[in-house]
C-alpha positions in Angstrom: 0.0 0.0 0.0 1.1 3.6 -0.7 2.6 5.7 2.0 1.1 9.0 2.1 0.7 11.7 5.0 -3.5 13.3 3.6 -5.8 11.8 1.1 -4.8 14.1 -1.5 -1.3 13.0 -1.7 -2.4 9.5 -1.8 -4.2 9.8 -4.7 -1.0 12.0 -6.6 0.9 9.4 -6.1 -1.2 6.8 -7.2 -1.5 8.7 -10.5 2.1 8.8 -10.6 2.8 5.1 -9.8 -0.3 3.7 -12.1 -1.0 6.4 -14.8 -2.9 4.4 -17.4 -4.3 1.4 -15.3 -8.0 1.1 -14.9 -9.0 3.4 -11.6 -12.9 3.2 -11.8 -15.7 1.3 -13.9 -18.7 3.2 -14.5 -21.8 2.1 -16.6 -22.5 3.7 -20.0 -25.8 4.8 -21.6 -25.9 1.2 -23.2 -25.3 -1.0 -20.9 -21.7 -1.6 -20.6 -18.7 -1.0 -18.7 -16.3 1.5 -19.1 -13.1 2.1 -17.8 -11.9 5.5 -16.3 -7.8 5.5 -15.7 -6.1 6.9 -12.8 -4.2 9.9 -15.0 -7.8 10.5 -15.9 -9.9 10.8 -12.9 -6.7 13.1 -10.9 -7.1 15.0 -13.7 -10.9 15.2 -13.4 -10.3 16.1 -9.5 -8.1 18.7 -9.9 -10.5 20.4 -12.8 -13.5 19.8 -10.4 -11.2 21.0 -7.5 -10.0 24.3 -9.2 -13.7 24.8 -10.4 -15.0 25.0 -6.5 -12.2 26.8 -5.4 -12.9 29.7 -8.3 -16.9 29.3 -7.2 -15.4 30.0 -3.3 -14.7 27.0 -1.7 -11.9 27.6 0.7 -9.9 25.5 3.2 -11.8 24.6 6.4 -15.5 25.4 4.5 -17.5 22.3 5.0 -19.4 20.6 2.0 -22.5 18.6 2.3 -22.8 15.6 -1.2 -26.2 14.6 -1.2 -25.7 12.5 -3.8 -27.2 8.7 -4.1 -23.6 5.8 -5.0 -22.3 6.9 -8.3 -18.7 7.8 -10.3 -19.2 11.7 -9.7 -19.9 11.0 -5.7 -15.8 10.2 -5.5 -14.7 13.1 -8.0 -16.3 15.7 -5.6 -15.3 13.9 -2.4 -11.6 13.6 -3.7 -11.8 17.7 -5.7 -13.6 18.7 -2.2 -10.3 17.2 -0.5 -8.0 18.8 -2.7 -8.5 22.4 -2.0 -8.5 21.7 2.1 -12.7 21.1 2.0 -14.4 19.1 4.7 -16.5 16.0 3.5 -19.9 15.2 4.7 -22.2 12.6 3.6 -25.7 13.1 3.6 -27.8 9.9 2.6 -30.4 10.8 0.0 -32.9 8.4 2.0 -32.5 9.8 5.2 -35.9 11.6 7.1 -35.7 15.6 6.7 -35.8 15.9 10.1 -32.3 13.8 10.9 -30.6 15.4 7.2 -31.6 19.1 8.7 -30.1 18.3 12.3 -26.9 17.0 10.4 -26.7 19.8 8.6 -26.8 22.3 11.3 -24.5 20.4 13.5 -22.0 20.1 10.6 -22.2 23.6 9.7 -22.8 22.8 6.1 -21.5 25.7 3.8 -21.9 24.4 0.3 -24.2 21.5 -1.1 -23.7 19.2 -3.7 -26.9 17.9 -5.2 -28.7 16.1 -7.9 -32.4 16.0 -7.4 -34.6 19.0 -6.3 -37.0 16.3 -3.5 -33.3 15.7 -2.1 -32.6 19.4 -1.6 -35.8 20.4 -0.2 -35.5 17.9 2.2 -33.1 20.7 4.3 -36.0 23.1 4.2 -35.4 27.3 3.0 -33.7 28.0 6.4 -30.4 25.8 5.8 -30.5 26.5 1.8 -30.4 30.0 2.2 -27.4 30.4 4.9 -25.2 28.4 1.9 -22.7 29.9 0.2 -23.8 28.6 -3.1 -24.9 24.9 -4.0 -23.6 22.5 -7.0 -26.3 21.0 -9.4 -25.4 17.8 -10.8 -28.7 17.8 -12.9 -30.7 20.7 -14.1 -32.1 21.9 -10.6 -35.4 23.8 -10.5 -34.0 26.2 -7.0 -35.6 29.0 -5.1 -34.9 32.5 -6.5 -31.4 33.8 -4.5 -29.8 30.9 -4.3 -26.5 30.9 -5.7 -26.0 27.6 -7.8 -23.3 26.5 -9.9 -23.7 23.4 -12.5 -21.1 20.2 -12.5 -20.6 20.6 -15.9 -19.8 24.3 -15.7 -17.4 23.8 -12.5 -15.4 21.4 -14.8 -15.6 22.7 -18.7 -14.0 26.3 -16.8 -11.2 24.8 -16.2 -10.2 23.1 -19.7 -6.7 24.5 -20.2 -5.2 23.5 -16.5 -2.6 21.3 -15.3 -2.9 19.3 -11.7 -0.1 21.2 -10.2 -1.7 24.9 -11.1 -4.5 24.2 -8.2 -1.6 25.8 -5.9 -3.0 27.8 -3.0 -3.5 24.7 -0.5 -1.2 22.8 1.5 -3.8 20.0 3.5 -1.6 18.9 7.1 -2.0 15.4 8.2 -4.3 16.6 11.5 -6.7 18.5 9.4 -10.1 17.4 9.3 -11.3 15.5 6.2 -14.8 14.7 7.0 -17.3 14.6 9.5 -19.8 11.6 10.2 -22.8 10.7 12.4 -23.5 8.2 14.9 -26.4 5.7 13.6 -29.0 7.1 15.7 -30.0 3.9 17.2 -31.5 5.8 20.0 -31.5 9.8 19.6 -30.6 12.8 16.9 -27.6 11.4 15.4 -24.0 13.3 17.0 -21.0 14.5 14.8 -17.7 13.2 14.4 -14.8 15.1 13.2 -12.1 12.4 11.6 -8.3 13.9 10.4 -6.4 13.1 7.0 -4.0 10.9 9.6 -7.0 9.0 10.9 -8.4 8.1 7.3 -5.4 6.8 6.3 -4.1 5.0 9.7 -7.4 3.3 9.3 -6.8 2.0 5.0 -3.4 1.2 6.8 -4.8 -1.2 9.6 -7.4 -2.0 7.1 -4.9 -3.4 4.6 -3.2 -5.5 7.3 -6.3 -7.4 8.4 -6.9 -8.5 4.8 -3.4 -9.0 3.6 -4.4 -12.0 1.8 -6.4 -9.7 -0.9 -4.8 -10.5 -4.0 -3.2 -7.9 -6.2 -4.4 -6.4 -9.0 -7.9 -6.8 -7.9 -11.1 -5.5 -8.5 -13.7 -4.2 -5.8 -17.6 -3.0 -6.0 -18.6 0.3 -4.6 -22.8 -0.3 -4.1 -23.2 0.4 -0.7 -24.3 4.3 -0.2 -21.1 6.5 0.2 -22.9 8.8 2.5 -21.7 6.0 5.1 -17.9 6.8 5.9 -17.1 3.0 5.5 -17.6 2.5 2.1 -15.9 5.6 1.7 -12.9 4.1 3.5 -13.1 1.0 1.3 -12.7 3.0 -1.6 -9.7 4.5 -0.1 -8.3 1.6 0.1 -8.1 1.0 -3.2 -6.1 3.6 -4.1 -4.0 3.1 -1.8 -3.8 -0.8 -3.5 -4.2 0.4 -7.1 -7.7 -1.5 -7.2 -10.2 -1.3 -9.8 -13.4 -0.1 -8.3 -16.8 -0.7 -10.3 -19.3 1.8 -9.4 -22.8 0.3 -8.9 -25.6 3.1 -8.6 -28.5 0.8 -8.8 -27.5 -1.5 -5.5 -31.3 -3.2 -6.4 -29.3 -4.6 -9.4 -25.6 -6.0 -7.8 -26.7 -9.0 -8.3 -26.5 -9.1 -12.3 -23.3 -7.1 -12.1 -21.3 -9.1 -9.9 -20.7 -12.2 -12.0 -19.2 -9.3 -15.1 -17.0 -7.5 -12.1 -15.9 -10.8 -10.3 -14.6 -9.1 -7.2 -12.0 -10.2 -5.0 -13.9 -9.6 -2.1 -17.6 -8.7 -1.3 -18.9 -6.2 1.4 -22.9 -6.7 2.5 -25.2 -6.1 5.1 -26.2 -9.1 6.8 -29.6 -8.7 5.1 -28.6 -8.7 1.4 -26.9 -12.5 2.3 -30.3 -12.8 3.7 -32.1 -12.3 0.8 -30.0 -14.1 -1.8 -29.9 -17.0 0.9 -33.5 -16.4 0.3 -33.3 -16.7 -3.8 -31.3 -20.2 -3.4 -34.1 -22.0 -1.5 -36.6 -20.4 -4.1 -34.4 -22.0 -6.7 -34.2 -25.2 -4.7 -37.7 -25.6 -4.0 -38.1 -26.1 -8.0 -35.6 -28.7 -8.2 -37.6 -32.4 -7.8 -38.0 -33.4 -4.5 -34.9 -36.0 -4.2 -32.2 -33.4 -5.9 -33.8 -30.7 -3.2 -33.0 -33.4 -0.2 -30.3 -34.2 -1.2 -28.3 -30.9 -1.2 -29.6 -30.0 1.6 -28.6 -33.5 3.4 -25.4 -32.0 1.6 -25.0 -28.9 3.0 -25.8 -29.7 6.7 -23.6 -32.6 7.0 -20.4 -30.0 5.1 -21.7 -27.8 8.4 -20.4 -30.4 10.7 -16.6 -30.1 12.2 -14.1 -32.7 11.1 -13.4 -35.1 8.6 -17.0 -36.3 7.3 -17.7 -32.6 7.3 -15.2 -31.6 5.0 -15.9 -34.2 2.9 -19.4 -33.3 2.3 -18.5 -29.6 2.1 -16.0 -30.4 -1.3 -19.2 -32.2 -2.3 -21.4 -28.6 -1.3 -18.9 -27.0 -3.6 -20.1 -28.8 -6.8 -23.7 -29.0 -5.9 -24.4 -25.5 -5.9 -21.3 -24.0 -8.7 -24.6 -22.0 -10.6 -25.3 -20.5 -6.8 -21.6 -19.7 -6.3 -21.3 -18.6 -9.5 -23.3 -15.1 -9.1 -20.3 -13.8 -7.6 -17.8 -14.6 -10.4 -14.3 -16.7 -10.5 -12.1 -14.3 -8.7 -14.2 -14.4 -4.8 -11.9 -15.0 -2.0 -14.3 -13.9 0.8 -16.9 -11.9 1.9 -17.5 -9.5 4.6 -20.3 -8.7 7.0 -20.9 -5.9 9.0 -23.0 -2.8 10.9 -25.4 -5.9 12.6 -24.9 -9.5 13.5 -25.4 -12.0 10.7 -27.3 -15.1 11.9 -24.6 -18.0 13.1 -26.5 -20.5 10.9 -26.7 -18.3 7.8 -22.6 -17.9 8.3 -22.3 -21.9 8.5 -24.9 -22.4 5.5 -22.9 -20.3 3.3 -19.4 -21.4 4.4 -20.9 -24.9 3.5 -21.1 -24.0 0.0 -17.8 -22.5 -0.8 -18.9 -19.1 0.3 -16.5 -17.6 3.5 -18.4 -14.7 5.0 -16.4 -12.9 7.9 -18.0 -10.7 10.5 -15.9 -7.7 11.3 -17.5 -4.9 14.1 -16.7 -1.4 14.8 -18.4 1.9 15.7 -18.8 5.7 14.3 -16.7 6.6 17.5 -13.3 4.8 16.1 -12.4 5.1 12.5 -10.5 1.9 12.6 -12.8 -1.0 13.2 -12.5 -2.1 16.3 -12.0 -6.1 15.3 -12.5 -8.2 12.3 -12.2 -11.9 11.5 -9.7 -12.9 9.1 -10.0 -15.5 6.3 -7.3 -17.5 7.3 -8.1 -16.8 11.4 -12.1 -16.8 12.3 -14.4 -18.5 14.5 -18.0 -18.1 13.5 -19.8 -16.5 16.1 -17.1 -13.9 17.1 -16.6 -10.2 15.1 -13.0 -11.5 15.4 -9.7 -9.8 16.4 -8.7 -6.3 17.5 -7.4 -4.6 14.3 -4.1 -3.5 14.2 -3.6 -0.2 15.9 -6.5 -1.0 18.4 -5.9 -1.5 22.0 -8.7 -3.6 23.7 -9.5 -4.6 27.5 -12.4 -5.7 29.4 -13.3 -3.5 32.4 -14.7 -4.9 35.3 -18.2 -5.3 34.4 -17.3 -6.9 30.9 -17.7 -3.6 28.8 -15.1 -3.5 25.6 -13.2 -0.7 25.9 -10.6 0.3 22.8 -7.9 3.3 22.3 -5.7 3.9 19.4 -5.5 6.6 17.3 -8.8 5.9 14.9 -10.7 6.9 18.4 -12.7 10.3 18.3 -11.8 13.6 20.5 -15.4 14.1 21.1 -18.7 15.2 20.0 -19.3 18.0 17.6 -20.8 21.2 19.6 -21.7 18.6 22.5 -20.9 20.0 26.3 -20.1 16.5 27.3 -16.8 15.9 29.3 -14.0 13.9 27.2 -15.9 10.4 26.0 -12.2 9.0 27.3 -11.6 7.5 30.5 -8.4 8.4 32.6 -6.3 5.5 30.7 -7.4 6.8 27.4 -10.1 4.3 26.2 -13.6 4.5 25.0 -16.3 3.2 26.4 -18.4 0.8 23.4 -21.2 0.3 25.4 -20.9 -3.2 24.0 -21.0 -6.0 26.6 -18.2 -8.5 25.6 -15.9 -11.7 26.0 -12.3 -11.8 24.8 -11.7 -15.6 24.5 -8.0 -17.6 25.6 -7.0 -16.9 21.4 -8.5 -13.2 20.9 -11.2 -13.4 19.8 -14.4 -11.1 20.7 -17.7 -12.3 21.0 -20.2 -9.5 21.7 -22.6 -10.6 24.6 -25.4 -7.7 24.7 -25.7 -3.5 24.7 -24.6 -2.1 28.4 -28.0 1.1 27.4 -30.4 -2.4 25.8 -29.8 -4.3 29.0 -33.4 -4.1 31.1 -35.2 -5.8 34.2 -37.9 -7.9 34.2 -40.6 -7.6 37.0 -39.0 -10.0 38.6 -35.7 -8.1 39.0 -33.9 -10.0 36.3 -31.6 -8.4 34.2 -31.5 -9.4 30.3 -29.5 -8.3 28.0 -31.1 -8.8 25.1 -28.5 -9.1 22.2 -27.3 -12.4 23.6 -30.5 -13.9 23.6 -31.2 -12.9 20.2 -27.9 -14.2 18.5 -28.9 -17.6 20.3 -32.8 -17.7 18.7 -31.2 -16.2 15.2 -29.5 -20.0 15.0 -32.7 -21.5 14.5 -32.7 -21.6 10.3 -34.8 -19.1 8.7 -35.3 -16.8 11.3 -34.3 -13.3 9.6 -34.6 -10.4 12.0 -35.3 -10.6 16.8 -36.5 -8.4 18.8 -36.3 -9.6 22.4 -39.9 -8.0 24.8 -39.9 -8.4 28.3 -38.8 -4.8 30.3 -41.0 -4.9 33.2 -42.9 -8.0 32.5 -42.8 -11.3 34.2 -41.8 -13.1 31.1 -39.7 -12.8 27.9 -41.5 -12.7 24.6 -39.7 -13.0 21.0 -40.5 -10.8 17.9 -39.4 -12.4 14.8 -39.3 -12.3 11.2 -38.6 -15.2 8.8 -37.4 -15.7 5.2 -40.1 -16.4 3.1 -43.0 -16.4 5.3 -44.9 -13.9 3.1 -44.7 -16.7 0.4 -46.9 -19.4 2.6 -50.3 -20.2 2.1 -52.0 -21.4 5.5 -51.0 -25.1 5.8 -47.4 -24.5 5.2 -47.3 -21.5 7.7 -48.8 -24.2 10.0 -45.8 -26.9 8.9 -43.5 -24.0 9.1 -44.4 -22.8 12.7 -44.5 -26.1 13.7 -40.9 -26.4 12.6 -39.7 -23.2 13.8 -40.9 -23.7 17.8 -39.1 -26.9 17.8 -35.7 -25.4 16.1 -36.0 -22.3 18.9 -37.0 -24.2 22.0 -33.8 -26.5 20.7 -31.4 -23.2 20.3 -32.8 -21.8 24.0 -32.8 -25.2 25.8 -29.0 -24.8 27.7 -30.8 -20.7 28.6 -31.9 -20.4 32.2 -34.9 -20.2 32.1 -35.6 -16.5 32.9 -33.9 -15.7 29.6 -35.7 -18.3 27.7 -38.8 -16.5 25.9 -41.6 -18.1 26.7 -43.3 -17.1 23.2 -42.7 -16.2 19.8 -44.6 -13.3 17.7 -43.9 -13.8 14.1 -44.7 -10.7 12.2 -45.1 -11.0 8.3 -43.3 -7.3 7.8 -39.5 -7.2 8.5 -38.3 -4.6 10.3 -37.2 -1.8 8.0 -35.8 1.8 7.4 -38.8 2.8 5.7 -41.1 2.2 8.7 -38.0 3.8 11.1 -37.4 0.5 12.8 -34.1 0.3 11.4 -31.5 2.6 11.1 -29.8 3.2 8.1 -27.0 0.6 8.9 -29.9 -1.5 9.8 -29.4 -1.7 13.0 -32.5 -1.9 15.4 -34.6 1.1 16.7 -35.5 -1.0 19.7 -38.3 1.7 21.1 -40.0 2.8 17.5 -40.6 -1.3 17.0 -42.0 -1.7 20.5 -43.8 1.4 19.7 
């Protein structure tokens, strides 16, 4: 990986080192791939970057992209960088209420915007207090507002070369961007990360998954409002990585076997749904072929010899399955929520390695990660290089390093540090004899019952979430003599009465089996299945999917 002290230096010397090799993939008005090189897309960046500065971007100024995943989402983030800009994503899907409160807290200046819903979003009191607004599209804006188009910013600045943007000299400990916490329970709270941070964190990043071979290709899909996919992305220049950029994520799944990654990064729920797709697929094979991968696939679950055996036989059973991701797969990761334990085994038992890896908004470095040559199903791994963890005395993971934040933005709250220098995760844990963490529950999720019990919840949901086809748990039970559990299940839409009957039949006897070694105040005594996962939609979810415990008991 290269060695470089801010993000814009990064990417000069990737320019320098890999001129004419493929940088980005972007999709063209027919259909197919085109390649953009990485002479071309500096050059793009320092047009862009010489474009804002002339419009009045200045060093410090802090610029919102409201943009949804595409090519031009990573020539403004990098031009923004390049003239000493602040980055800030603002996710195109979010409420206006939780885009206006990050935009005050950030102090947005400028805006960077395609679609005039997305703008309005921020309401006349936040667009008129900007210095002046980029339109990727032609924008329809309010009289008074300054706005300057994309293609303008960049056809003004034809006859330039990179080194005449002049005029800014980014230091390692400026800020680069500014992200929010999740929200889980709250207005989300602003982060402040440095040039130094970004890249320590591509650094630790790129030692965890060392095995990544080289040249290799990546897929940028997930939204780049979210810092990590951002960090992904960085990444690959640092590597020299071909990046295909996906703006339709509802349609990665006919892409992937044309950009044959090296390595896939999901949501627990998109394995979910393709998990989904395969036993749709199954379920129109004849009866005997159906039994007998899946008499396949559980047996290549099973440790040891036999199940090795049956798992080389997995491999061949399902090659069309497999084959969605293309020949050049090494392994998958899964982050931002737990992935069910089964679903990890199912898919290892066809030739399909997924790896958990768990961090937080508060440390720019994931906090621990399993490897594909180290992992234990069930864990989020090891601490990441750069990451000191510890337990403190009522189990709580604690981590310093320098990825870990300073503090909120505009927030009167004492240093988020204790007096040895680590944060608090709020994440319940066990460090096992080899190093690996296994998260046990959420210190603020952890309530009585009536009976004066407490629960942490998490655990018990991770245990029910083994039972197969159980998709999303929500553990009920603060103040009542009893634990119920909310769940949802693949495919349950999809059943007529009789086979919901068969399939809750099924299901009890799978959970009570998952809950049997529970004491029995944390075993629920019943199950709610609801036919509507949670979602983001319906503000359940956050937009890392991870549950809004109180708007779903709500």
């Amino acid at each position: 990986m290269l060695q470089a002290e801010t993000i814009p230096e990064l990417l000069n010397k990737r320019a320098s080192c890999s001129p004419e090799l493929p940088a980005y993939w972007e999709l063209n008005g027919q259909g197919n791939w085109e390649s953009v090189k990485w002479i071309d897309f500096y050059h793009n960046v320092c047009r862009l970057g010489k474009g804002l500065k002339k419009a009045g971007l200045t060093k410090g100024q802090v610029v919102g992209i409201m943009l949804p995943t595409c090519f031009k989402w990573e020539v403004f983030h990098h031009a923004i960088l390049s003239v000493g800009g602040v980055v800030v994503g603002l996710d195109v899907h979010d409420n206006a209420e939780q885009l206006r409160d990050i935009a005050k807290t950030a102090k947005i200046d400028i805006l960077i915007v395609d679609k005039e819903e997305h703008s309005t979003k921020l309401g006349n009191s936040i667009l008129g207090k900007l210095d002046f607004i980029v339109s990727v599209s032609e924008l329809k804006l309010n009289e008074g507002l300054k706005v300057y188009s994309y293609k303008d910013l960049m056809d003004d600045q034809k006859n330039y070369t990179p080194e005449s943007l002049g005029g800014v000299a980014n230091k390692p400990d400026d800020i680069a961007t500014i992200v929010f916490t999740s929200g889980t329970s709250g207005a989300p709270k602003g982060i402040s990360y440095t040039h130094k941070q970004v890249l320590f964190a591509c650094e630790s990043i790129f030692k965890t998954y060392s095995a990544i071979q080289d040249p290799s290709r990546s897929v940028c899909w997930l939204p780049l409002s979210n810092l990590f996919q951002r960090i992904v992305n960085t990444c690959a220049i640092g590597l020299g990585s071909q990046t295909y950029m996906v703006e339709n994520p509802k349609k990665i799944i006919d892409y992937l076997p044309e950009i044959s990654p090296n390595v896939f990064i999901a949501v627990p729920r998109f394995f979910e749904k393709l998990y989904e797709g395969f036993e749709t697929q199954l379920s129109q094979q004849p009866q005997i072929v159906k039994n007998i991968i899946l008499y396949c696939l559980r047996a290549a679950e099973q440790p040891g010899s036999i199940g090795f055996l049956f798992k080389y036989l997995s491999y061949f059973l399902v090659k069309k399955f497999r084959a969605i991701f293309g020949q050049n797969l090494q392994f998958m990761i899964s982050g931002s929520a737990p992935m069910p334990l089964w679903l990890l085994k199912r898919f290892d038992a066809m030739g399909l390695l997924i790896v958990e890896a768990y961090g937080m908004s508060e440390n720019i470095v994931p906090i621990a990660a399993n490897r594909p040559e180290e992992f234990k199903f069930g864990t989020v791994g090891k601490a990441l290089p750069g990451n000191a963890i510890t337990l403190a005395d009522d189990n709580e993971l604690l981590v310093k390093g320098i990825g870990v934040f300073s503090g909120y933005l505009d927030s009167a709250e004492e240093s988020p540090l204790d007096k040895d220098g680590y944060l608090h995760s709020g994440d319940y844990a066990e460090i096992d004899s080899d190093g690996f963490v296994k998260l046990t529950g959420r210190k603020s999720e952890v309530f009585k019952t009536s009976t004066g019990r407490k629960i942490a919840p998490v655990s018990i949901e991770g245990i029910i979430q083994q039972a197969t086809n159980i998709n999303q748990v929500l553990i009920i039970g603060k103040d009542q003599k009893y634990l119920i559990a909310l769940i949802t299940c693949l495919n349950f839409k999809e059943l007529d009465n009789d086979q919901r009957n068969e399939f809750i039949k099924h299901l009890k006897d799978s959970i009570a089996d998952c809950v049997s070694d529970l004491p029995r105040y944390k075993s629920p005594v019943g199950i709610i299945v609801s036919e509507n996962d949670f979602s983001i939609a319906n503000k359940e979810l956050t937009s890392n999917l991870k549950l809004k415990r109180n708007n779903i008991l709500k």
